[in-house]
N, CA, C and O atoms as CSV, one atom per row, in Angstrom:
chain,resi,resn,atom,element,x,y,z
A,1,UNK,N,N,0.814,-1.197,0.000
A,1,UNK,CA,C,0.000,0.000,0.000
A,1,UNK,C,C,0.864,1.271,0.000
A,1,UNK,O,O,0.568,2.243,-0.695
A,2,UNK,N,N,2.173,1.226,0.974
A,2,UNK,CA,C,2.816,2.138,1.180
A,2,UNK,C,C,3.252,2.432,-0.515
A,2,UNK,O,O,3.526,3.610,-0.745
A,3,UNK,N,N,3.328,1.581,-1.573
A,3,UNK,CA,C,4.810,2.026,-3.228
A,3,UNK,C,C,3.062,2.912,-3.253
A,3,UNK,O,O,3.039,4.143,-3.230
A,4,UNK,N,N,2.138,2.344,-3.286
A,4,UNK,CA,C,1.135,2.373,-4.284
A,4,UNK,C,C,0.988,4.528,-3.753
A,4,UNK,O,O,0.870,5.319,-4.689
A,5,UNK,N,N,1.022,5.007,-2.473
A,5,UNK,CA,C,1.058,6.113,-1.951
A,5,UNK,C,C,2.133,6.781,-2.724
A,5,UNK,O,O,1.817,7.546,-3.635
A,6,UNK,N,N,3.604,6.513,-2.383
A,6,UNK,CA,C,4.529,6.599,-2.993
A,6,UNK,C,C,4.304,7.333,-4.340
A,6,UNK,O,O,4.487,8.528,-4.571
A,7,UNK,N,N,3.740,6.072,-5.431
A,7,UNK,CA,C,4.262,5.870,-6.812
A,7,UNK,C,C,2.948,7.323,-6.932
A,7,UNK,O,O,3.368,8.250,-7.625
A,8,UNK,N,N,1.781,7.501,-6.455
A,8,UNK,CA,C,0.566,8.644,-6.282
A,8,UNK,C,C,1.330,10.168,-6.538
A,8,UNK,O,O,1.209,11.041,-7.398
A,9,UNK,N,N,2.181,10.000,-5.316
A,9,UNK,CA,C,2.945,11.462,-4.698
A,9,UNK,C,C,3.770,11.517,-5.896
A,9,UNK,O,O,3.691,12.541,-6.575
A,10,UNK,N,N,4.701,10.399,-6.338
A,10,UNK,CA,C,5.372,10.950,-7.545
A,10,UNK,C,C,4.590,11.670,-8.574
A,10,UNK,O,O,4.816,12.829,-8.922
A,11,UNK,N,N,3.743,10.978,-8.995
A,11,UNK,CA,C,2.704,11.127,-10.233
A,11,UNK,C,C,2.335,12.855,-9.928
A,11,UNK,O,O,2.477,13.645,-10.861
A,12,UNK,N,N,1.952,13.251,-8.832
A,12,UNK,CA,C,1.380,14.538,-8.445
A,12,UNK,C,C,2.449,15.768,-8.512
A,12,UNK,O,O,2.252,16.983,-8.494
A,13,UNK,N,N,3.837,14.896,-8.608
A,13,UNK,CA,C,5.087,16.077,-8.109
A,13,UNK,C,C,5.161,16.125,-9.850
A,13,UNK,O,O,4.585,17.049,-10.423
A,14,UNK,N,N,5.868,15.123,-10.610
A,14,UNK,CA,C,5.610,15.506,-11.945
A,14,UNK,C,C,4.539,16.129,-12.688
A,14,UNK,O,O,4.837,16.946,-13.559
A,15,UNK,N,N,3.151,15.804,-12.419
A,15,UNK,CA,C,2.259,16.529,-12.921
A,15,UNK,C,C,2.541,18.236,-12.723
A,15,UNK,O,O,2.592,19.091,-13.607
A,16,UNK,N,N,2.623,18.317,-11.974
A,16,UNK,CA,C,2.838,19.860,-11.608
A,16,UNK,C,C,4.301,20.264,-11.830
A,16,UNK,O,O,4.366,21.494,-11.812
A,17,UNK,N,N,5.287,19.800,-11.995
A,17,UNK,CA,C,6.641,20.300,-12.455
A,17,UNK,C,C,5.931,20.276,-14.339
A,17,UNK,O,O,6.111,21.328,-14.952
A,18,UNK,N,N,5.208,19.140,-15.098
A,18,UNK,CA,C,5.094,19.598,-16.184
A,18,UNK,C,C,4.015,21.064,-16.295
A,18,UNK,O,O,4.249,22.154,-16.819
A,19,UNK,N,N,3.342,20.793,-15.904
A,19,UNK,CA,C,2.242,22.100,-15.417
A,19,UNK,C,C,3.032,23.393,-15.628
A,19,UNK,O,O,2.847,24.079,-16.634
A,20,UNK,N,N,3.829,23.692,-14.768
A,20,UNK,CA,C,4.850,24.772,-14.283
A,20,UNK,C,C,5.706,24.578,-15.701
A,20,UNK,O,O,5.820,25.770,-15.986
A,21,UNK,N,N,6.281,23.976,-16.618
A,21,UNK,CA,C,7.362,23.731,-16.981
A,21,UNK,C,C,6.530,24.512,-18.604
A,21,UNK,O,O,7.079,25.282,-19.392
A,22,UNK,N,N,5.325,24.056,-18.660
A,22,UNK,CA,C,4.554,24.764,-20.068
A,22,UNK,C,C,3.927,25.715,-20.115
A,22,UNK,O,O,2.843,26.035,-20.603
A,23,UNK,N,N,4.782,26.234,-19.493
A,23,UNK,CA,C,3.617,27.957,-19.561
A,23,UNK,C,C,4.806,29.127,-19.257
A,23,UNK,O,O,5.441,29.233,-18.208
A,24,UNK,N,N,4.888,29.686,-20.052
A,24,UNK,CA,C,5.725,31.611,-20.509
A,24,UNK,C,C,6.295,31.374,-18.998
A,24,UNK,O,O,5.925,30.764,-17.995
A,25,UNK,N,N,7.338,32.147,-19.364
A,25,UNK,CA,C,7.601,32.970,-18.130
A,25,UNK,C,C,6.652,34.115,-17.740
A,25,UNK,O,O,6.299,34.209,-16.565
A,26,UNK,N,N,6.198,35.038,-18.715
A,26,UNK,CA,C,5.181,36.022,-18.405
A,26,UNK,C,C,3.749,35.469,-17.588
A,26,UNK,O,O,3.064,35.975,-16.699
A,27,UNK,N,N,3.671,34.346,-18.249
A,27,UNK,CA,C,2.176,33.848,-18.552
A,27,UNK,C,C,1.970,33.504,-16.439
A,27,UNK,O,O,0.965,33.816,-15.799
A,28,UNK,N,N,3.055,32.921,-15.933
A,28,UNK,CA,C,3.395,32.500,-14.980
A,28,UNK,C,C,3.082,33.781,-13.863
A,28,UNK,O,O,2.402,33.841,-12.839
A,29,UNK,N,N,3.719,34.517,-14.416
A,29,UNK,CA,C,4.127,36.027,-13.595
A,29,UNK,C,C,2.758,36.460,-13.681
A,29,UNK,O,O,2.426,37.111,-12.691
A,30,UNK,N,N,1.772,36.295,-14.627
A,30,UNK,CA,C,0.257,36.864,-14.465
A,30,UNK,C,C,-0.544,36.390,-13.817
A,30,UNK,O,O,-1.339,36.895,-13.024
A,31,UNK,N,N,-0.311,34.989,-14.242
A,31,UNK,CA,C,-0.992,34.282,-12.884
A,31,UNK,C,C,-0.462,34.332,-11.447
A,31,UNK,O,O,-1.270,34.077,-10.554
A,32,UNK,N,N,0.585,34.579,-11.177
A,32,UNK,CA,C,0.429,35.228,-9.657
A,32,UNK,C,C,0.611,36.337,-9.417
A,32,UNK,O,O,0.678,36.491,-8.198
A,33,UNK,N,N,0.780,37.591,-10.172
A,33,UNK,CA,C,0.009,38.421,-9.835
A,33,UNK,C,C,-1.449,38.923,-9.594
A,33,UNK,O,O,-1.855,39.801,-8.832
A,34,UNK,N,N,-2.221,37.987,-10.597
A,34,UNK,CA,C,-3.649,38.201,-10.548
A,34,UNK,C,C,-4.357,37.033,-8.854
A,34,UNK,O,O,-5.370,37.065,-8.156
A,35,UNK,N,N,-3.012,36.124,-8.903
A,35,UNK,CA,C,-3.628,35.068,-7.749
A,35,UNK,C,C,-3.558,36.103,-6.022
A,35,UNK,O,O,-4.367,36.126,-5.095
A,36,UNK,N,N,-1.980,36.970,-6.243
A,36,UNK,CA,C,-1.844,37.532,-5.242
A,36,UNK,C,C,-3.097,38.916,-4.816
A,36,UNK,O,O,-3.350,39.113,-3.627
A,37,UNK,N,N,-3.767,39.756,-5.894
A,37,UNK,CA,C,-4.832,40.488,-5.985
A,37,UNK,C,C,-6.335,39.386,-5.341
A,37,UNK,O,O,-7.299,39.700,-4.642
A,38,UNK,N,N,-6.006,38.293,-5.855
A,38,UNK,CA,C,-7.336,37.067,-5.016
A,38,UNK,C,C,-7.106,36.927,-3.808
A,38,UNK,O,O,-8.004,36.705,-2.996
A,39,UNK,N,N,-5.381,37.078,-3.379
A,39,UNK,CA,C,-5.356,36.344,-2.004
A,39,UNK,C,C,-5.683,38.123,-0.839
A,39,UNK,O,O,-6.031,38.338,0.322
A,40,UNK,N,N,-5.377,38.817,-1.814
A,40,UNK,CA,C,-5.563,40.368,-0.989
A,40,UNK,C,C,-6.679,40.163,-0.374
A,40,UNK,O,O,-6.981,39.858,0.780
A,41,UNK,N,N,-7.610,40.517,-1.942
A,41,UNK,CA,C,-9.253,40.377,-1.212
A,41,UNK,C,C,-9.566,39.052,-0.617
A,41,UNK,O,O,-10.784,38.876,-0.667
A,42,UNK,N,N,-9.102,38.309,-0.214
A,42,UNK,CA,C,-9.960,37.427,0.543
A,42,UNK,C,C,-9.204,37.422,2.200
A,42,UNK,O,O,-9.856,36.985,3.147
A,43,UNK,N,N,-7.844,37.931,2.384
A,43,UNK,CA,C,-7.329,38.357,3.303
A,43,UNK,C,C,-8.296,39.771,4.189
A,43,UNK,O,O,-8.473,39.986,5.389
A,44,UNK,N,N,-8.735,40.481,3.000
A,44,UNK,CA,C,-9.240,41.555,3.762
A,44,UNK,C,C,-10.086,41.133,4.280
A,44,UNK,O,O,-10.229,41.411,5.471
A,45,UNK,N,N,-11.284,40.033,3.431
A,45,UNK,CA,C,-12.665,39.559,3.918
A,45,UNK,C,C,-12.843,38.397,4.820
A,45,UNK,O,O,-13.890,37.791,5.044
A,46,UNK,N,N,-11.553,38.158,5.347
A,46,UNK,CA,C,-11.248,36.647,6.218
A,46,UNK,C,C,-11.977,35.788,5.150
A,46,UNK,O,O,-13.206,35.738,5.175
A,47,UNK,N,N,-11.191,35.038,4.115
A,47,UNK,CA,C,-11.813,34.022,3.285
A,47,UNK,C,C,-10.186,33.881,3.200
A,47,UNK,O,O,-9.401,34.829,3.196
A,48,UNK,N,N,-9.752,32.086,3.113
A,48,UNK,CA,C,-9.307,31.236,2.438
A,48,UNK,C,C,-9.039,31.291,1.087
A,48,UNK,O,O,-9.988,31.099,0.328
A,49,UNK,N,N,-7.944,31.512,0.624
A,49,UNK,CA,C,-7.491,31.785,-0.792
A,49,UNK,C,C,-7.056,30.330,-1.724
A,49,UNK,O,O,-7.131,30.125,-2.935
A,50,UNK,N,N,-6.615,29.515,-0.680
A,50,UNK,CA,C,-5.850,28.179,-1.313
A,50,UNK,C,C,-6.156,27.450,-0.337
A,50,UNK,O,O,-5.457,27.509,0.674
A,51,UNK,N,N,-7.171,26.664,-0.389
A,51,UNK,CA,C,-8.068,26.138,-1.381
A,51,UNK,C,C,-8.962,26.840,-1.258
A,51,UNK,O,O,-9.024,27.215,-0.087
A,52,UNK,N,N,-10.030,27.402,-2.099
A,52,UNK,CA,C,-10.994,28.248,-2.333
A,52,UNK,C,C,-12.356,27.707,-2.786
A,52,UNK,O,O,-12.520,26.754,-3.548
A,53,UNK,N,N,-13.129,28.312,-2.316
A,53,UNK,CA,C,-14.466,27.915,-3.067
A,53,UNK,C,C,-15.239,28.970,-3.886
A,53,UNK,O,O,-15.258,30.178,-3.646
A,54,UNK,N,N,-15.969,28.232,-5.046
A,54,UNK,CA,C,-16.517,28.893,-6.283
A,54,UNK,C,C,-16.976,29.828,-5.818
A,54,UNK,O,O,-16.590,30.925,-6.221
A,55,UNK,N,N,-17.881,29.744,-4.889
A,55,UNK,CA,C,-18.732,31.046,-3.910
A,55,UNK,C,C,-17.589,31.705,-3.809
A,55,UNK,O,O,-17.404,31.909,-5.008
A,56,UNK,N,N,-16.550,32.261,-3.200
A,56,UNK,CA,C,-15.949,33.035,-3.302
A,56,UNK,C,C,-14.946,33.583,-4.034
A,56,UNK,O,O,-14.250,34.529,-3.665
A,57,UNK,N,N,-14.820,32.724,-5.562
A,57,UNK,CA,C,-14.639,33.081,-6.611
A,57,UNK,C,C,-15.545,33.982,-6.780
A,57,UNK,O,O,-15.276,35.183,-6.829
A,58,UNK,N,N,-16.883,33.437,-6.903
A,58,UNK,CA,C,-17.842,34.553,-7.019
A,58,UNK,C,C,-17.744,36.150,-6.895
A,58,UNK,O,O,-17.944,37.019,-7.744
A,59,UNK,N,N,-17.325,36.249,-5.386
A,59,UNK,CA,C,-17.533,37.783,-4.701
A,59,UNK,C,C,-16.676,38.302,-5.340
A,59,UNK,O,O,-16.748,39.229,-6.147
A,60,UNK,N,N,-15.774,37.674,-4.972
A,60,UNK,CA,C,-14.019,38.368,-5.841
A,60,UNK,C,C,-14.373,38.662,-7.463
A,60,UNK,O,O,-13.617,39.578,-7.789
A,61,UNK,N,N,-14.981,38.377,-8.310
A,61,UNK,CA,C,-15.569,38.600,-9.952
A,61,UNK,C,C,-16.632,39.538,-9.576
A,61,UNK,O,O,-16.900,40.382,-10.431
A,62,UNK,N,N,-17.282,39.568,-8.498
A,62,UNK,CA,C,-18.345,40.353,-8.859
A,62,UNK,C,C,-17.628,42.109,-8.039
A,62,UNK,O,O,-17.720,43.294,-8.360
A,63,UNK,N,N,-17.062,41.471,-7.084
A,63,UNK,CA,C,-15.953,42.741,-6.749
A,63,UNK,C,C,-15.219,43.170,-7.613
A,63,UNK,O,O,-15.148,44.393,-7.499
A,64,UNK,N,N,-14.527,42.733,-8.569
A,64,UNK,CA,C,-14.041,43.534,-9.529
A,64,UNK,C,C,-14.761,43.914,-10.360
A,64,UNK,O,O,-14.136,44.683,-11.090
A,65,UNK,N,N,-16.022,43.772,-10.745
A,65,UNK,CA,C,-17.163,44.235,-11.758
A,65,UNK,C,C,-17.513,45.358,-11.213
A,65,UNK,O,O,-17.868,46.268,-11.962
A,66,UNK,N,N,-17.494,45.565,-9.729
A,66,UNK,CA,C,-17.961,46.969,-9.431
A,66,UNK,C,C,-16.583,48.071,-9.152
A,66,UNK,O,O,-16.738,49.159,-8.596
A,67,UNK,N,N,-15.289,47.585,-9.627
A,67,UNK,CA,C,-13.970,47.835,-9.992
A,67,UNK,C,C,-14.380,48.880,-11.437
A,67,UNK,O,O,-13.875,49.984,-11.641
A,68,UNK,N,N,-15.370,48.230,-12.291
A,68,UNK,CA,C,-15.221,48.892,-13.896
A,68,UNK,C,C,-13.847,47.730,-14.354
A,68,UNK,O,O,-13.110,48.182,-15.231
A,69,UNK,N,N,-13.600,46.760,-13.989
A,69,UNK,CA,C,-13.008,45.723,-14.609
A,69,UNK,C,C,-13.134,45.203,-16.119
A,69,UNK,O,O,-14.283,44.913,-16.453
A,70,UNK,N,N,-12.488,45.097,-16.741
A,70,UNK,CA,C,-13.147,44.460,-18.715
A,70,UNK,C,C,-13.404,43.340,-18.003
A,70,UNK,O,O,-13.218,42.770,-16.929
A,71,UNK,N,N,-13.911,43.274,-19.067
A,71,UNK,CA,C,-14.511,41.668,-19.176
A,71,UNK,C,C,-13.362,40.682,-19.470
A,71,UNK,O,O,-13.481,39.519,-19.085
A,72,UNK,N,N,-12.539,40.977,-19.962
A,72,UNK,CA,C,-11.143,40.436,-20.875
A,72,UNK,C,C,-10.003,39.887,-18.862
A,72,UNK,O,O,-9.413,38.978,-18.277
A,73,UNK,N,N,-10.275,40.756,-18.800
A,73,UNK,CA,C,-9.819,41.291,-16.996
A,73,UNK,C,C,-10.579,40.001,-16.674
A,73,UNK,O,O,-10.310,38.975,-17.299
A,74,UNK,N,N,-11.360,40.014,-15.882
A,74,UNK,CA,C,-11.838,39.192,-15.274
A,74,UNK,C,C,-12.170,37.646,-15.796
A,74,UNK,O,O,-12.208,36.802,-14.901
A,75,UNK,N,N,-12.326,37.357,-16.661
A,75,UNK,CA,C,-12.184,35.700,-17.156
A,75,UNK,C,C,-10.889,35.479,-17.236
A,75,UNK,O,O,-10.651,34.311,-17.546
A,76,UNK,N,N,-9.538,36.430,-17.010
A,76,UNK,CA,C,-7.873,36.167,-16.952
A,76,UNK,C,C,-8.079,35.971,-15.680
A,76,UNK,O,O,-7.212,35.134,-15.428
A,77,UNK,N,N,-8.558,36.145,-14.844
A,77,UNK,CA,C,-8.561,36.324,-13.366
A,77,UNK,C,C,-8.956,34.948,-12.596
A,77,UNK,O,O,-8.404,34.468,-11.606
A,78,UNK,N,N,-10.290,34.345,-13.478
A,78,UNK,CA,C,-10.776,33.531,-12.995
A,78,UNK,C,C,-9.833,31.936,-13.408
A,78,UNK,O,O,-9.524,30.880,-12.855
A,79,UNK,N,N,-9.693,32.520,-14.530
A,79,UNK,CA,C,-8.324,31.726,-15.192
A,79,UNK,C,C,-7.271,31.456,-13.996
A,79,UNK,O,O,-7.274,30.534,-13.180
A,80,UNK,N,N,-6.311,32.604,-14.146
A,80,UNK,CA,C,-5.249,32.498,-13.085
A,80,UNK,C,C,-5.421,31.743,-11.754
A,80,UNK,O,O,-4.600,31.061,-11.142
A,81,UNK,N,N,-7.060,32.125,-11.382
A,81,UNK,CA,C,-7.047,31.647,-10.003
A,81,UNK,C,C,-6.863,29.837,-9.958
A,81,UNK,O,O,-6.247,29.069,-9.219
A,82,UNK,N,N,-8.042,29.609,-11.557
A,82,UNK,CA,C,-8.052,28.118,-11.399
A,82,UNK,C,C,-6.539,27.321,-11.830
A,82,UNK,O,O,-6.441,26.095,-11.789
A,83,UNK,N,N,-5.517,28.131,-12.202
A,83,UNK,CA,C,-4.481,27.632,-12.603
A,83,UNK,C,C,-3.400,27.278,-11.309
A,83,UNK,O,O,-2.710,26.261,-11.226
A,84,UNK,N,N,-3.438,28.069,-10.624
A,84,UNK,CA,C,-2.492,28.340,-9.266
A,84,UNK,C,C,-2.967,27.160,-8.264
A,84,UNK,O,O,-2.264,26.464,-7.532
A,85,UNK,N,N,-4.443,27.142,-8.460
A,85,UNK,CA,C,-5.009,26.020,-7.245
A,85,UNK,C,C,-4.688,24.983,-7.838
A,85,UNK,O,O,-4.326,24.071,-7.095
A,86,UNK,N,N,-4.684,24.679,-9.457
A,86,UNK,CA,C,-4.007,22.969,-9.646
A,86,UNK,C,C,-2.599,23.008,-9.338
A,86,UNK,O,O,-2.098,22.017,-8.807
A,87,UNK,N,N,-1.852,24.076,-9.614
A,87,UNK,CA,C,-0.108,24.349,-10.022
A,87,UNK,C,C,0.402,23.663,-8.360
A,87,UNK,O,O,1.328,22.912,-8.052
A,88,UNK,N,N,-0.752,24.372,-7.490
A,88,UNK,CA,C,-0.866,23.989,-5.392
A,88,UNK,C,C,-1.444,22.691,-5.717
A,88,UNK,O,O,-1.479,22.056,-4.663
A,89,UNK,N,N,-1.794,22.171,-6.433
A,89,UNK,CA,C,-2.275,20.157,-6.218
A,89,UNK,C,C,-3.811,20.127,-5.548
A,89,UNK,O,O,-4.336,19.168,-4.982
A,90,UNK,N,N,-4.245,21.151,-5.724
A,90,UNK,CA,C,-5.859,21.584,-5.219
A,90,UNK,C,C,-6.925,21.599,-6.681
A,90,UNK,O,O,-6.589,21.978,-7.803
A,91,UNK,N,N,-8.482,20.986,-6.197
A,91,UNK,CA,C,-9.526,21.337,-7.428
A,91,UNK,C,C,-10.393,22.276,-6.788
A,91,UNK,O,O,-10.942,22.206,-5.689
A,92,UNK,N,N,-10.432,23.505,-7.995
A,92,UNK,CA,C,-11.303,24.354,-7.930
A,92,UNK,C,C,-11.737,24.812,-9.283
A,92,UNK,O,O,-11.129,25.276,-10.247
A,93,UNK,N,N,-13.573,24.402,-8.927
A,93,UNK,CA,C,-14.351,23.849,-9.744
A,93,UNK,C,C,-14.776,25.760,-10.553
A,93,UNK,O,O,-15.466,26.607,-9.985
A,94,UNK,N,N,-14.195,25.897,-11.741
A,94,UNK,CA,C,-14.240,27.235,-12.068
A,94,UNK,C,C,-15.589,27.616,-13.155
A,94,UNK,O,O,-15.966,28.692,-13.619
A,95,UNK,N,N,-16.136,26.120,-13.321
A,95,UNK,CA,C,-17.355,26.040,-14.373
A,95,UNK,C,C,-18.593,26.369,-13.360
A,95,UNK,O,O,-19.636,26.432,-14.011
A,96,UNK,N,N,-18.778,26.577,-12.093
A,96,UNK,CA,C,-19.972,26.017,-11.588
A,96,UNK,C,C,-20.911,27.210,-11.826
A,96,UNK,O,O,-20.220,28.201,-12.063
A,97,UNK,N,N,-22.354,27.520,-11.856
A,97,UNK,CA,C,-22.684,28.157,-12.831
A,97,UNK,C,C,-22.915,29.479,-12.520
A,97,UNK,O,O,-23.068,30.430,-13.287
A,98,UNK,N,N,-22.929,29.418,-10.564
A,98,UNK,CA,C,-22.700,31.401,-10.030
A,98,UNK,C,C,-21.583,31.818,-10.368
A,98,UNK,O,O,-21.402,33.005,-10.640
A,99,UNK,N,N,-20.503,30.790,-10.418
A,99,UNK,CA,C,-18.795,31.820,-10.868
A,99,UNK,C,C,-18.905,32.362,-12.265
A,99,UNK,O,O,-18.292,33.386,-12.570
A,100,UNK,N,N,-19.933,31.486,-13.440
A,100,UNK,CA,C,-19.736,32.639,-13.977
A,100,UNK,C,C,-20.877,33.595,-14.566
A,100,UNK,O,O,-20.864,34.434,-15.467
A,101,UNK,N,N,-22.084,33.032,-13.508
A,101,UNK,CA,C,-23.026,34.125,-13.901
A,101,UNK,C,C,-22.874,35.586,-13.223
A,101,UNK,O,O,-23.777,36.411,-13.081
A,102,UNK,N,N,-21.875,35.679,-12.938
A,102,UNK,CA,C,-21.434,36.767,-11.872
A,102,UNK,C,C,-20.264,37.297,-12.867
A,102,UNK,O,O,-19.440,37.961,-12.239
A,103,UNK,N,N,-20.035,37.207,-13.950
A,103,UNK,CA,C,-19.573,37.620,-15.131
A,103,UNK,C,C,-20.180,38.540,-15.747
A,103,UNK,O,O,-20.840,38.037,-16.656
A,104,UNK,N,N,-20.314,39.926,-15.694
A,104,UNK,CA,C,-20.761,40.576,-16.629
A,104,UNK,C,C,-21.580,40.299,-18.092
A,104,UNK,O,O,-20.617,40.074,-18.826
A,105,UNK,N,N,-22.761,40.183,-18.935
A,105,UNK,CA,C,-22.832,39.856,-19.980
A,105,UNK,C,C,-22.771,41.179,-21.162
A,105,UNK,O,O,-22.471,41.224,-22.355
A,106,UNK,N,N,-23.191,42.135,-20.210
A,106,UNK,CA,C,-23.255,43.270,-21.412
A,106,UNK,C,C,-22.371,44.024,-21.176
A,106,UNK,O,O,-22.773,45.184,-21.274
A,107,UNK,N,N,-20.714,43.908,-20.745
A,107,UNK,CA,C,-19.695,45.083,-20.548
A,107,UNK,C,C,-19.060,44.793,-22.042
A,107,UNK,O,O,-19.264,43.786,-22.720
A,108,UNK,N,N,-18.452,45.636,-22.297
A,108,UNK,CA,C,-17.437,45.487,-23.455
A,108,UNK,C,C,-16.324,44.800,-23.020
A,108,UNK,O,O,-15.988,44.688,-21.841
A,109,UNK,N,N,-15.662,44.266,-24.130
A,109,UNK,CA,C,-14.371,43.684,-23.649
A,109,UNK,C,C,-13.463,44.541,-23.759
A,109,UNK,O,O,-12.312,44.269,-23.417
């Protein structure tokens, strides 16, 4: 039982070194800058940043909508966030259907 744990943890450390290993250097740097702006606001609001829940994906999208945020802005955002929580070996479910009805439909991009 113990290889079978083992051989798991390997599988999870490579997954995420390839994860990390295919994506820009920039691309990297946006996603935690946009993750560190998630972990602000949820620091201010006592909420849990890593691991997170959709509900408070939520507030955080609908807080930047009352920002005057693009639209372009905020689906990078929701992006970044769900990228950082796999890159951390965490699921956060970014389809569920308040994260993104809390998306603007009529802003410009």
């Amino acid at each position: 039982m113990n290889d079978i744990i083992t051989d798991i943890k390997a599988l999870q450390q490579e997954t995420l070194l390839n994860l990390q290993s295919s994506k820009a250097i920039n691309t990297v740097r946006a996603y935690k800058s946009d993750f560190n702006d998630f972990g602000l606001f949820c620091a201010q609001n006592g909420f849990k940043s890593l691991p997170s829940e959709p509900k408070i994906v939520a507030l955080y999208l609908t807080y930047l909508s009352t920002k005057n945020a693009k639209m372009s802005t905020l689906k990078r955002r929701l992006v970044s966030i769900g990228v950082i929580h796999k890159l951390k070996g965490h699921y956060l479910d970014t389809t569920v259907s308040y994260t993104h009805l809390t998306l603007p439909t009529n802003r410009e991009v």
